[in-house]
DSSP file (Angstrom, degrees, kcal/mol; ACC not computed):
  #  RESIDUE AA STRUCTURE BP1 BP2  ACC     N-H-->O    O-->H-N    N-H-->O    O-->H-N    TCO  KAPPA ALPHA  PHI   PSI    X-CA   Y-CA   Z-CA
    1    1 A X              0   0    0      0, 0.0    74,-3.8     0, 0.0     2,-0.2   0.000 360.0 360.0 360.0 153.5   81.8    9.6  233.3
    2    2 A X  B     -a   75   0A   0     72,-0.2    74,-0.2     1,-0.2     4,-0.0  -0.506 360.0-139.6 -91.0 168.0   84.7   12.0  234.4
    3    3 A X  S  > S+     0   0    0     72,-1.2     4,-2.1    -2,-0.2     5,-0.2   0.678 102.8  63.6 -99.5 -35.6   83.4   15.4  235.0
    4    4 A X  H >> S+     0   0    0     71,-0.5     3,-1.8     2,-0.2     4,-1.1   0.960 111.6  32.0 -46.1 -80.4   86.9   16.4  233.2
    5    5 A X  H 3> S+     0   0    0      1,-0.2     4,-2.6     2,-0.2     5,-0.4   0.743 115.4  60.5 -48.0 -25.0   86.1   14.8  229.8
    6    6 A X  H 34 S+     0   0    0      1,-0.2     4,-0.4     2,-0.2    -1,-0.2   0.816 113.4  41.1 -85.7 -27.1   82.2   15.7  230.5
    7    7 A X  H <X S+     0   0    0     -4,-2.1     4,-1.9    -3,-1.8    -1,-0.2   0.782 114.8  45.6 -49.3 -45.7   83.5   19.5  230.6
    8    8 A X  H  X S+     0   0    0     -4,-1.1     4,-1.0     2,-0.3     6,-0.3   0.694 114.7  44.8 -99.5 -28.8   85.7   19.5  228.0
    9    9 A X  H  X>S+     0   0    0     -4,-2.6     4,-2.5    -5,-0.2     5,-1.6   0.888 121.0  51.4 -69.7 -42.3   82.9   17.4  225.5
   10   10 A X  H  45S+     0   0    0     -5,-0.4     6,-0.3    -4,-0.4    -2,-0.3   0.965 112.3  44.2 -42.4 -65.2   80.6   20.5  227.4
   11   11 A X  H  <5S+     0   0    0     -4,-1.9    -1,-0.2     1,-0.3    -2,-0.2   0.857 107.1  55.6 -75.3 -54.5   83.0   23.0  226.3
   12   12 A X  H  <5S-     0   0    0     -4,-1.0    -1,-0.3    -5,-0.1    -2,-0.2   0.767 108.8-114.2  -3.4 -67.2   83.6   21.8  222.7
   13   13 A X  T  X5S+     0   0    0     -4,-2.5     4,-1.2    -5,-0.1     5,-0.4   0.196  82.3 129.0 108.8  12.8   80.0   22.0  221.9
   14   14 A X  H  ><S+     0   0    0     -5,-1.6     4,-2.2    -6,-0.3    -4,-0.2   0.991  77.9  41.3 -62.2 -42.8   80.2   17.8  221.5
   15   15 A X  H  4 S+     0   0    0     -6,-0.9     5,-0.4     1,-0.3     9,-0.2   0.956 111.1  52.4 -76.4 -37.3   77.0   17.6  224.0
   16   16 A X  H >> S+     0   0    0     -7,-0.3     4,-2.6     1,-0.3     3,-1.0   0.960 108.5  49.0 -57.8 -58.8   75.1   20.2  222.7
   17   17 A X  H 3X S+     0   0    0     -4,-1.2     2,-1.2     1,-0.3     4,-0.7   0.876 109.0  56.1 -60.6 -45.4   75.3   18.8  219.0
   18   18 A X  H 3< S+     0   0    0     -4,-2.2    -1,-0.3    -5,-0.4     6,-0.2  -0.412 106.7  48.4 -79.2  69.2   74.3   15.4  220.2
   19   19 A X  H X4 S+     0   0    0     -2,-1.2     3,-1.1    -3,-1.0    -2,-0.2  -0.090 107.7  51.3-141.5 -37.1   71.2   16.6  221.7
   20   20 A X  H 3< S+     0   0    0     -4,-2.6    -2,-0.2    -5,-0.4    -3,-0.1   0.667 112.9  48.9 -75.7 -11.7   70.2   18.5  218.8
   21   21 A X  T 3< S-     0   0    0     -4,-0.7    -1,-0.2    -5,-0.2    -3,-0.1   0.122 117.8-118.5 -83.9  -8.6   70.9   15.0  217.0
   22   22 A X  S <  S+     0   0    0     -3,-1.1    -4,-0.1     2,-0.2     3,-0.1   0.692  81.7 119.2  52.3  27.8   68.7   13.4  219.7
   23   23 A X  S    S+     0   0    0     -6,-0.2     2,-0.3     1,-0.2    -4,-0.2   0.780  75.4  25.7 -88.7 -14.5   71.3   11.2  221.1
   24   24 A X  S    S-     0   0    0     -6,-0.2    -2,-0.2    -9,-0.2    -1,-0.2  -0.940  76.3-130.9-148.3 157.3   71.2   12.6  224.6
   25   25 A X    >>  -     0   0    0     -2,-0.3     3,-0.6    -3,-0.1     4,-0.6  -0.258  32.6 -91.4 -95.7-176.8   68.8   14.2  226.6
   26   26 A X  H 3> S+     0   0    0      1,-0.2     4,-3.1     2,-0.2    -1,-0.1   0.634 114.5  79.7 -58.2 -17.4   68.2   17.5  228.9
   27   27 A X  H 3> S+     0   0    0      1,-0.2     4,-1.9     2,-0.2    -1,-0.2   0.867  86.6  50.5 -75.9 -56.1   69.2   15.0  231.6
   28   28 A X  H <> S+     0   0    0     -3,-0.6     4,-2.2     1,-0.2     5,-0.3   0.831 110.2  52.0 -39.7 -57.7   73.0   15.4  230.8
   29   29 A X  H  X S+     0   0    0     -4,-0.6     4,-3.6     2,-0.2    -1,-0.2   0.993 114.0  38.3 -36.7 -68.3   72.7   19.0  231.0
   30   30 A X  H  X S+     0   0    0     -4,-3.1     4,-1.9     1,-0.2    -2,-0.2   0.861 108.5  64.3 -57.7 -45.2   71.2   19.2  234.1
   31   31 A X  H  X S+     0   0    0     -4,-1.9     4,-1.6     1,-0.2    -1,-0.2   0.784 110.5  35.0  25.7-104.7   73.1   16.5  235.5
   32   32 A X  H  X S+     0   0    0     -4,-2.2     4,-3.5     2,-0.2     5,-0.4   0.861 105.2  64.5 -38.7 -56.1   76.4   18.3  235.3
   33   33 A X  H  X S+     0   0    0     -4,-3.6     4,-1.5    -5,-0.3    -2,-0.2   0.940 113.4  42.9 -58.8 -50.8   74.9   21.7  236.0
   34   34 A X  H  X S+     0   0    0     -4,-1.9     4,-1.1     2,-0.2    -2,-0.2   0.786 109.5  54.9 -39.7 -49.5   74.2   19.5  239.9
   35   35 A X  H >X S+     0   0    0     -4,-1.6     4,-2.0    35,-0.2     3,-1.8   0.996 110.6  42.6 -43.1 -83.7   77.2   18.0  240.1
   36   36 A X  H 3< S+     0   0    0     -4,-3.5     4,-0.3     1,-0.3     5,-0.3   0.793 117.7  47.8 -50.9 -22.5   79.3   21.4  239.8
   37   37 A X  H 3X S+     0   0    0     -4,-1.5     4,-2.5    -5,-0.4    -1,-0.3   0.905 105.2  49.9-100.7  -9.1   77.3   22.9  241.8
   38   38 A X  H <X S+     0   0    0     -3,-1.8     4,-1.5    -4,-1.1     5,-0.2   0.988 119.0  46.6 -57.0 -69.3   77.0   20.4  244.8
   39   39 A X  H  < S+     0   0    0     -4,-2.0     4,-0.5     2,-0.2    -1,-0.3   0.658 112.4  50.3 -65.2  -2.6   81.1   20.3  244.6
   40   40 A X  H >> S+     0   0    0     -5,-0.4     4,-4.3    -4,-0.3     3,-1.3   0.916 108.2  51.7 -65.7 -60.0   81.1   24.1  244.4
   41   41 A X  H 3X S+     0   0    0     -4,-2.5     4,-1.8    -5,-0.3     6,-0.4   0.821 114.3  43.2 -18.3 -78.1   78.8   24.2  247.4
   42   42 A X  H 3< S+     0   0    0     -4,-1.5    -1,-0.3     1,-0.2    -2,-0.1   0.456 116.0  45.2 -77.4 -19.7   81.3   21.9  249.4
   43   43 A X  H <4 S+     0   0    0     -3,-1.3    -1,-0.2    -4,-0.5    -2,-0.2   0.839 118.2  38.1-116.7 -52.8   84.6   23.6  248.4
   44   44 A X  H  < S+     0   0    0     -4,-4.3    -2,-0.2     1,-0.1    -3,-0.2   0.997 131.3  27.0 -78.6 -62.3   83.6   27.7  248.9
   45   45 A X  S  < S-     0   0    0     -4,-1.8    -3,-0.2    -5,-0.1    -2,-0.2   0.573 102.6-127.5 -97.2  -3.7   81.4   27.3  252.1
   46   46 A X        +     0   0    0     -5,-0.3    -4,-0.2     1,-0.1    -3,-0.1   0.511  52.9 152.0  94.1 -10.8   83.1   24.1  253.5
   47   47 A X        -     0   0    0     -6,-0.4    -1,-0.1     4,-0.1     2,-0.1   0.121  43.6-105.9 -47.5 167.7   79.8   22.0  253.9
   48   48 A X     >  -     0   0    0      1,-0.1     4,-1.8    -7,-0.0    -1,-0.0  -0.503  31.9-104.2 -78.2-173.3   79.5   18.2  253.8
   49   49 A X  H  > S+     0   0    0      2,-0.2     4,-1.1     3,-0.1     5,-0.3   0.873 119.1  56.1 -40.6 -72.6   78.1   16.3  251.1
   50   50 A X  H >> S+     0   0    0      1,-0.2     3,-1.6     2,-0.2     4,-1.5   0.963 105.6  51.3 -62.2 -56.3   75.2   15.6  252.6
   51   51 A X  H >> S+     0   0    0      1,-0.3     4,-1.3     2,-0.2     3,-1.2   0.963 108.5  54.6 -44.3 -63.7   74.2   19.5  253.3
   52   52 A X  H 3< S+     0   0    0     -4,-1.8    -1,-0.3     1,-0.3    -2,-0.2   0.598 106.2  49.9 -71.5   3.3   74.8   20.3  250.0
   53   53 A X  H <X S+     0   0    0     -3,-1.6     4,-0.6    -4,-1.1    -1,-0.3   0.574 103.8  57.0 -89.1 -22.2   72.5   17.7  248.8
   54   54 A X  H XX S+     0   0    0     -4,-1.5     3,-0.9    -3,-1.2     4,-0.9   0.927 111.6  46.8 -75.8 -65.8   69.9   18.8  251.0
   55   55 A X  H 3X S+     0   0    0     -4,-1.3     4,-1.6     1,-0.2    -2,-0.2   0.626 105.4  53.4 -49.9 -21.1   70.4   22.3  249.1
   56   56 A X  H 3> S+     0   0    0     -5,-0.3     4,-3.3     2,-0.2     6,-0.3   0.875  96.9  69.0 -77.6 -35.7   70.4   21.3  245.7
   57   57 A X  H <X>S+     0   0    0     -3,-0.9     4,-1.4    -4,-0.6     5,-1.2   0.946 111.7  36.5 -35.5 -71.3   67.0   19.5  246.5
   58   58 A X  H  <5S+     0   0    0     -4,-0.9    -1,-0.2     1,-0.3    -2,-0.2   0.735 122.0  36.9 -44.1 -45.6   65.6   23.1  246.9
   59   59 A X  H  <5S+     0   0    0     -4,-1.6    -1,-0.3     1,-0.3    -2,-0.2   0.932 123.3  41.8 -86.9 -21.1   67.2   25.1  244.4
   60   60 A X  H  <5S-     0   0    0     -4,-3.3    -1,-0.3    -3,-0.3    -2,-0.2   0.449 100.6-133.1-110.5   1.1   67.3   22.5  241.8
   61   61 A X  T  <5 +     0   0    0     -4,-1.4    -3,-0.2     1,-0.2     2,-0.1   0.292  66.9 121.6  74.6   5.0   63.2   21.1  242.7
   62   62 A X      < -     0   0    0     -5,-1.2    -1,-0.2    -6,-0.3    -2,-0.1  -0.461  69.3-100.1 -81.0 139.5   64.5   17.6  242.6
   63   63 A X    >>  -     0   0    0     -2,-0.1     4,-1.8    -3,-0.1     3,-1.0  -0.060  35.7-109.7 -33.6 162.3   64.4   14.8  245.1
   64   64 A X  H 3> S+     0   0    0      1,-0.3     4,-1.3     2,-0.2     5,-0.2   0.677 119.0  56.4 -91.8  -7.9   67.4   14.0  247.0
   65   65 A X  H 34 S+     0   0    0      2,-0.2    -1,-0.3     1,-0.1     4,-0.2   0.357 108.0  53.3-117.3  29.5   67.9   10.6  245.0
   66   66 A X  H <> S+     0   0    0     -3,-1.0     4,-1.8     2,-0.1    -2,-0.2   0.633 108.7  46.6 -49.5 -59.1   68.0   12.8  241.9
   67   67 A X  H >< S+     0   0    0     -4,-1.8     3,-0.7     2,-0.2     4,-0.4   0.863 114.7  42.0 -58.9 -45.1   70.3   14.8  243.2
   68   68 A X  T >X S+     0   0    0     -4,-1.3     3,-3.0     1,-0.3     4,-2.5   0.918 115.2  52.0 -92.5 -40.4   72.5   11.9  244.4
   69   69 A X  H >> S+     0   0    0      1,-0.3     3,-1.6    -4,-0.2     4,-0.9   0.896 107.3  63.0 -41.3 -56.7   71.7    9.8  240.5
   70   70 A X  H << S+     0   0    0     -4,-1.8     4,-0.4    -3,-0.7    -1,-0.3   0.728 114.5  21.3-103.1 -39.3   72.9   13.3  239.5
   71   71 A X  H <4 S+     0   0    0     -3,-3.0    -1,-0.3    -4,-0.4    -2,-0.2   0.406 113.6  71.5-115.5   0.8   77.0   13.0  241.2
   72   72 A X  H << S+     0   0    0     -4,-2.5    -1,-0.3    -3,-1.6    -2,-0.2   0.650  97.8  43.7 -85.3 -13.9   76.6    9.6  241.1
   73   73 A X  S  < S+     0   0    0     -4,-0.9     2,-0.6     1,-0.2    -2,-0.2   0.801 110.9  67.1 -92.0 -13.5   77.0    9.7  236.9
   74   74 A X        -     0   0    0     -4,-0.4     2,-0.2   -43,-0.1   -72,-0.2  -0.873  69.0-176.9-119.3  95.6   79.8   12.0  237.2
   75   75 A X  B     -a    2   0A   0    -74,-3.8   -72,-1.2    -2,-0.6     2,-0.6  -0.645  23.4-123.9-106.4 169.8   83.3   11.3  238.7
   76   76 A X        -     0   0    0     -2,-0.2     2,-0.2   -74,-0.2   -74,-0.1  -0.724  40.0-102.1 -92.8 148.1   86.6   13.0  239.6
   77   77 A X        -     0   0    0     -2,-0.6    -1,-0.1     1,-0.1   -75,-0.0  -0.287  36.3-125.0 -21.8  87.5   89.8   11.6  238.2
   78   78 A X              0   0    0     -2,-0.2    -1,-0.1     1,-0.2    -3,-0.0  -0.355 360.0 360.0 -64.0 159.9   91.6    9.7  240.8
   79   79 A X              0   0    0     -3,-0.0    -1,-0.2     0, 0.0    -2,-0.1   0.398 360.0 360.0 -72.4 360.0   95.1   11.0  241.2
């Protein structure tokens, strides 16, 4: 899914209402919430990838092939 549309459904209140409808899970949420921050991560302090995946483990209590399932559902737009 683009991260664009996956914001903008976010922003909207589209996810929310299908989770309260039981079409999508906490998974989505959290998901996202990984994604943005992994590429936050990479963009203000300059890290790789892989170092901010390593950090997300921690803060986010997950495994690292959570984390990765997590940017792996989410893409950017190519130009």
């Amino acid at each position: 899914m683009d991260i664009q549309i996956a914001n903008t459904l976010f922003d909207e209140g589209i996810f929310s209402a299908m989770y309260k409808a039981g079409f999508i899970t906490t998974k989505v949420f959290v998901y996202r919430e990984i994604y943005l921050w992994v590429n936050a991560q990479q963009q203000t302090r300059s890290i790789s990838k892989n170092q901010a995946v390593l950090e997300a483990e921690i803060k986010f209590n997950k495994d690292e092939r959570t984390i990765w399932r997590a940017l792996n559902c989410f893409s950017e737009k190519a130009a």
